[in-house]
N, C-alpha and C positions, 0 to 999 in steps of 0.2 A: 457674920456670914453674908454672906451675897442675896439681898431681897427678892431678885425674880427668877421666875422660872428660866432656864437658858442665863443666867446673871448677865445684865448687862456688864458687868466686871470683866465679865469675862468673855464677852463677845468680840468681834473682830469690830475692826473701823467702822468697815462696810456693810456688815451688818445693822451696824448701829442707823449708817447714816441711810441705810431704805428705811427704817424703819421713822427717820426722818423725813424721807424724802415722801411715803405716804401716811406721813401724818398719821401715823398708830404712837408717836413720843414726839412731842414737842423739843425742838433744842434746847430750850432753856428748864425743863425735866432732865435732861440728859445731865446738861451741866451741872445741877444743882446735885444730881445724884454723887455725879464726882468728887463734887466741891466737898458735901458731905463724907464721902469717905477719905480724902484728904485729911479734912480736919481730926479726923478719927485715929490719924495714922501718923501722929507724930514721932512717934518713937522708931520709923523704919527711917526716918529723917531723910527723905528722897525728894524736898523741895528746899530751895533757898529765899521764895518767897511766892505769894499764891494772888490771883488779882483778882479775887473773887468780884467785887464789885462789876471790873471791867469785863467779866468775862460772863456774868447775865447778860450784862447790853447787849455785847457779841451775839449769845445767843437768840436776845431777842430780837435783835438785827437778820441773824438769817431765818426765824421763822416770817418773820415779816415779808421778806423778799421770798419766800417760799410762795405768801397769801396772794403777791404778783406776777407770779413767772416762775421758773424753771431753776432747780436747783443752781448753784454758781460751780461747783463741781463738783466730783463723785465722792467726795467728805464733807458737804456741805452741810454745818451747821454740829462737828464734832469735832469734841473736843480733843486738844492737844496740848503736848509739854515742849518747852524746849531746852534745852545745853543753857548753863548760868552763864556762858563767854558769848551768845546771841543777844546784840544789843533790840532793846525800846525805848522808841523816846521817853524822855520823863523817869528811866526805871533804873534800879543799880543792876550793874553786870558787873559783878563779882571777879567774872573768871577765876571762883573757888580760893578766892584770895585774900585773907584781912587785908592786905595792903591794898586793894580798893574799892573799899566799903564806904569810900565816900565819893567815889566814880559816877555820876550820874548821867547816863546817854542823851546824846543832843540828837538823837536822829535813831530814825528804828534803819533794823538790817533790813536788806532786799528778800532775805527768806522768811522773814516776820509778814513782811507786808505782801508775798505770795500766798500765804495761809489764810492773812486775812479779806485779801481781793477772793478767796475762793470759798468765802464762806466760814471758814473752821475759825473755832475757838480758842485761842491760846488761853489756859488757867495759870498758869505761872510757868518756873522756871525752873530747872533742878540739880541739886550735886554735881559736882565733879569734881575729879581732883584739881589739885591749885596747878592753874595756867594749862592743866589739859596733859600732864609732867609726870606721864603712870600708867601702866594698865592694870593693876589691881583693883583702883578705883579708892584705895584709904586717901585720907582728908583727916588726920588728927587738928587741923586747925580753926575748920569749919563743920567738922563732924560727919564721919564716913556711913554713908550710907547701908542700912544691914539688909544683907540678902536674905530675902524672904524664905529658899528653901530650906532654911537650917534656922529653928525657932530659939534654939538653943545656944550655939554657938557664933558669934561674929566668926561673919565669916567675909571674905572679898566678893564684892560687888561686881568685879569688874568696870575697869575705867580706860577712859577717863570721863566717858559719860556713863556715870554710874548710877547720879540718882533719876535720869529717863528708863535703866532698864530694871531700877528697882519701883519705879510708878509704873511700868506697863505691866509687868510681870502680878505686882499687889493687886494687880486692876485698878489702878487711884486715875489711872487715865488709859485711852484705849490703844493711843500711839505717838509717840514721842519723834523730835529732831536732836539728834547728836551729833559728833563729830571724831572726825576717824584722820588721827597725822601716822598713828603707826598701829592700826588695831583697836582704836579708842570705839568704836561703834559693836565691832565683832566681836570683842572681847567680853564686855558686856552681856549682851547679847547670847554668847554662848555660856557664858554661866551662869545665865535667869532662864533657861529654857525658852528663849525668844529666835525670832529670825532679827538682824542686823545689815543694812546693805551699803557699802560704801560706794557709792558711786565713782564713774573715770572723773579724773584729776580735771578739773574746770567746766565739766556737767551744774554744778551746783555754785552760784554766787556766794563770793566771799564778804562780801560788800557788808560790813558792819557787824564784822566777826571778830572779838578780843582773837588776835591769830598768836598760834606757837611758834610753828614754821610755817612761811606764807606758801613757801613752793609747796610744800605737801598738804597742807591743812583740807580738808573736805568733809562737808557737811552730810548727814542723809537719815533716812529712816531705822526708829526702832520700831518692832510692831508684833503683831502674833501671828502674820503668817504672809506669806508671797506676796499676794493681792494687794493687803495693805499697801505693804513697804513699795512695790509699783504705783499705788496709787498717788503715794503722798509724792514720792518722785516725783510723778509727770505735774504736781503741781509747784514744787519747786523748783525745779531744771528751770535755767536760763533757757530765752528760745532760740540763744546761739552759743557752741562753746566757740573756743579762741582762735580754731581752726575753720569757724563756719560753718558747722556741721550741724545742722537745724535738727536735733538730740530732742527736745523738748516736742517736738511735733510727732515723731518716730515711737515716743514713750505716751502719748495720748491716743495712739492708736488702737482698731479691734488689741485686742486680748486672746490669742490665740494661744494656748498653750503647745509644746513641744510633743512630739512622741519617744519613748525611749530612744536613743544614738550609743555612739562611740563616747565615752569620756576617761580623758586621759587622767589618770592616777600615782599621786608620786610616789615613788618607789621606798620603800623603809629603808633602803638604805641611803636616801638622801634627805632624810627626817632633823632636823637641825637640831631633836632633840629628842630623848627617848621616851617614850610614849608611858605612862603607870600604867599599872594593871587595869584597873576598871578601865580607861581611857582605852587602852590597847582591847577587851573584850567589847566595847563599845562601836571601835573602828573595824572591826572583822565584823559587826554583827550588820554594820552598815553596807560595810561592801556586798555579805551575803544578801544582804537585802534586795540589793540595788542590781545585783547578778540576777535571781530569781524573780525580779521586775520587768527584766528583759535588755537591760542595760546594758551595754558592753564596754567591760572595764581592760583600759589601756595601759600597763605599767609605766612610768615615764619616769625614767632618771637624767635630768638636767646636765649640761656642760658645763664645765667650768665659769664660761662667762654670765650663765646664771644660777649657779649654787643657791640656794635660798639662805643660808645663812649667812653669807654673803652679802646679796643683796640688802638684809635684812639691816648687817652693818651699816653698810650707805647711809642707809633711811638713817639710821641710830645718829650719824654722824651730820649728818644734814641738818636733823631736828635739835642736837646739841650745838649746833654753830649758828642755827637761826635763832633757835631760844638762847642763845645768851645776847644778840644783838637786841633782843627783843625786852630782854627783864634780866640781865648783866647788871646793871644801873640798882635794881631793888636789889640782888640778890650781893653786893659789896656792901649793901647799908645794914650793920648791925640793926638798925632800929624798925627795921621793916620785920615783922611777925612770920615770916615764912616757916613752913614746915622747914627741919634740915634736911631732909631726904632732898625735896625737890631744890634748895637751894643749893645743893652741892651738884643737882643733876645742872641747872643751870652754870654755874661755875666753873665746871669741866667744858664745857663748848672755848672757853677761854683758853684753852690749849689746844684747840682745830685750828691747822693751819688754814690761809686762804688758799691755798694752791693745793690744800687737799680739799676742802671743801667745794671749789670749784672744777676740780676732775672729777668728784662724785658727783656734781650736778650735770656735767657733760657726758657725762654715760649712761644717764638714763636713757631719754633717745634710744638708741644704742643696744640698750639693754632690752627697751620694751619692744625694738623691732625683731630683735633676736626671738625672743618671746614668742610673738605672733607666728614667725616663722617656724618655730620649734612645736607649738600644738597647733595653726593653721590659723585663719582668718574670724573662723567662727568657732575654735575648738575650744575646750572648758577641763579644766584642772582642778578636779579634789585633793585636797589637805585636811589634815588637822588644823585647829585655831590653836589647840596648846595641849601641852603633852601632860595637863591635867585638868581637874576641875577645879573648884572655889574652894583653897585652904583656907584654914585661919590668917587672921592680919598676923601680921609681922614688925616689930619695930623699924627695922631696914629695908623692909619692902623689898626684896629681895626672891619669895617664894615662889612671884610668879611672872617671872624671868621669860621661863619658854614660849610666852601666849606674844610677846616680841620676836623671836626667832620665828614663826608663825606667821604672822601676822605684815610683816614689815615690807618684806619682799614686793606683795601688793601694793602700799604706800608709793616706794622707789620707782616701780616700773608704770604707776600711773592707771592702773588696770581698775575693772569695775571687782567687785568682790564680796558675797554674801555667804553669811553665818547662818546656818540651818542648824534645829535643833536635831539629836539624832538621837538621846538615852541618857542613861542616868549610873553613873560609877557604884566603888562601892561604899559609897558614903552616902548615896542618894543626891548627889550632887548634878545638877544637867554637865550633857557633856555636847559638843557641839562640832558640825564638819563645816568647812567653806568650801566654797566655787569660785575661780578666779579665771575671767578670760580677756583677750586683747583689748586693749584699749578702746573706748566708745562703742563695743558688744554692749552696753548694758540690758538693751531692750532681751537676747537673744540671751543671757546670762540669767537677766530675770525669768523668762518663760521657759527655760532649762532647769532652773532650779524648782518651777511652780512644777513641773513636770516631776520633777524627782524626789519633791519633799512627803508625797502621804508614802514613798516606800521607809523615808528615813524615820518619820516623825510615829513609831507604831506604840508609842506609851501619853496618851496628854494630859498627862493629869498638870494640877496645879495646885501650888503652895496651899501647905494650908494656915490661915491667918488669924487663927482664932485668940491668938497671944497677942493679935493686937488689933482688937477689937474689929474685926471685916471679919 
């Protein structure tokens, strides 16, 4: 069980790091608290390797620069996990893969060394599925990570950053960095009972990221609530994206939150996939909420040229014609140890033409401006993440299909997009809603969703861990 009152296990980042920032917990207390419940929790197997050593220093490094000056940022001196395909110098990145288990990084990533210029503590690195190729989050070849709210059952993690959202969810660390090419952050995220935020498409440095698809891949926070996952943002956001849009300065600003508005709502009849039972009393119980909040909920049934399941195709095909330029090469080599599931996902991109691959990437654009035009500049879209919660694994990985039909659409059109938790099905499963709005909203996306989540978020309990020693 969780040793302190309020368990640090279970506190927020930000929490954590006042209580850092006035010296009532040392960072390297903090760390060592973590460290130790890691070690304790090998059986949830949600790390691929742990730096315990490196990550005292760390912490004795920011309390030291605490004893000189002024926090280095608003997570200063707290710890953090990242995605196994985020390179460090000196460290294996995997990217969830036996076939590169003897990959060693020549050079850390630009989001590594934003964590560490800002103070926080990277403890290691965690699960995911092989090359990021899933959103269930199974890994039979490096071993899938078990989600903590079902003590009994393996059950899906959610992927493909699966073991970030089963260390934050365990409490083994306060907040994690994942990666989102088609729902890999959200997915997650909404079946650990967590928030999930995928930021716009070039907000976040690629720079030293094992990549699936380069055009979609995007990195961003797992975390337990709003604040968090803004915070860690504005410390990894580049301080320019690709259009100049100085994102990184706009996301370090006051903290204002939103007051209830207008938000647009997709219509069930253009649900790319039929909702189960608990999922579907879960989604009514949300809208009710969010009505009686003061909320004003907007039907919106999409045009053809943005179908979500549609779109969601795109993205599908996109990420199966980059991933196979990408790991085509391993995935023809009988003697490379891959899962079959994901070698056969890779292997099918060898049948995307270029001339379709390249009209899907030309209407995005296209797509995303329709978009903006379609709910407005600043408007915000509820969905479902997936028209269920975390089944049992599957041989064929197949179960949980619909959290892509969901999920993908965002990917395609480049849009910011965050997974709020919102109740629990009937299996006791979390089940989880997103927000998806125009393009480089993220700041206005973020303080919409911090505004909307205590109507969503009315049950917090948390896992209980006692089957494995927390």
């Amino acid at each position: 069980m969780c040793e302190r009152s309020q368990a640090l296990c279970f506190q927020t980042a930000l929490q954590i790091a006042h209580l850092i920032a006035t010296r009532q917990i040392t960072s390297r207390a903090v760390t060592q608290y973590f460290l130790d419940r890691i070690a304790r929790s090998s059986a949830l197997n949600a790390f691929t390797i742990v730096f315990a050593e490196q990550a005292l220093a760390a912490a004795d490094a920011a309390d030291s620069a605490l004893d000189t000056g002024q926090p280095l940022s608003p997570l200063h001196g707290v710890p953090v996990a990242i995605k196994d395909n985020i390179e460090i110098a000196n460290t294996l990145a995997s990217a969830g893969s036996l076939s590169r288990l003897t990959t060693i990084s020549s050079a850390t990533s630009a989001v590594a060394q934003r964590l560490q210029a800002a103070g926080m503590v990277i403890v290691g690195k965690t699960q995911m599925t092989e090359f990021a190729f899933g959103l269930s989050g199974q890994n039979p070849t490096r071993g899938t990570p078990w989600n903590p709210w079902d003590a009994k059952l393996h059950r899906a993690p959610g992927g493909s950053s699966s073991g970030a959202a089963v260390a934050v969810a365990a409490g083994l660390v306060p907040i994690a960095v994942g990666g989102d090419t088609g729902g890999s952050i959200r997915a997650p995220a909404s079946l650990n009972h967590l928030v999930g935020f995928k930021p716009s498409s070039g907000l976040i440095s690629l720079d030293g990221v094992v990549p699936l698809a380069p055009s979609l891949d995007v990195l961003g926070p797992i975390a337990r609530d709003v604040n968090d996952a803004h915070a860690l943002t504005a410390i990894i956001a580049s301080p320019y994206t690709g259009n100049g849009l100085k994102v990184q300065a706009e996301l370090a600003s006051e903290w204002v939150p939103t007051k209830p508005g207008t938000v647009f709502v997709l219509d069930q009849s253009a649900f790319p996939s039929a909702l189960s039972i608990g999922t579907r009393r879960v989604w009514d119980q949300a809208l009710g909420n969010l009505n009686a909040a003061g909320w004003t909920l907007e039907s919106w049934v999409p045009n053809d040229e943005l179908d979500i399941a549609q779109l969601s195709e795109c993205n599908s095909m996109i990420i199966a014609y980059e991933g196979y330029r990408e790991f085509g090469h391993l995935a023809h080599d009988p003697a490379q140890l891959l899962w079959k599931v994901v070698r056969n996902r890779i292997l099918a991109g060898a049948d995307i033409s270029r001339d379709a691959y390249e009209h899907a990437v030309a209407q995005r654009a296209t797509a995303a401006a329709a978009f903006t035009r379609a709910i407005g500049s600043f408007g915000v879209l509820l969905m479902p993440v997936s028209s269920h919660g975390a089944l049992p694994l599957d041989d064929e990985d197949v179960n949980h299909a619909s959290i892509g039909k969901f999920s993908r659409a965002s990917n395609y059109l480049g849009t910011p997009a965050i997974a709020l938790p919102a109740g629990f099905d009937e299996a006791q499963m979390p089940i989880g809603v997103q927000l998806l709005g125009p393009v480089f909203t993220d700041m206005h996306l973020l303080k919409t969703a911090s505004a909307m989540a205590p109507s969503l978020l009315l049950d917090g309990r948390t896992p209980e861990l006692e089957r494995w020693g927390l």
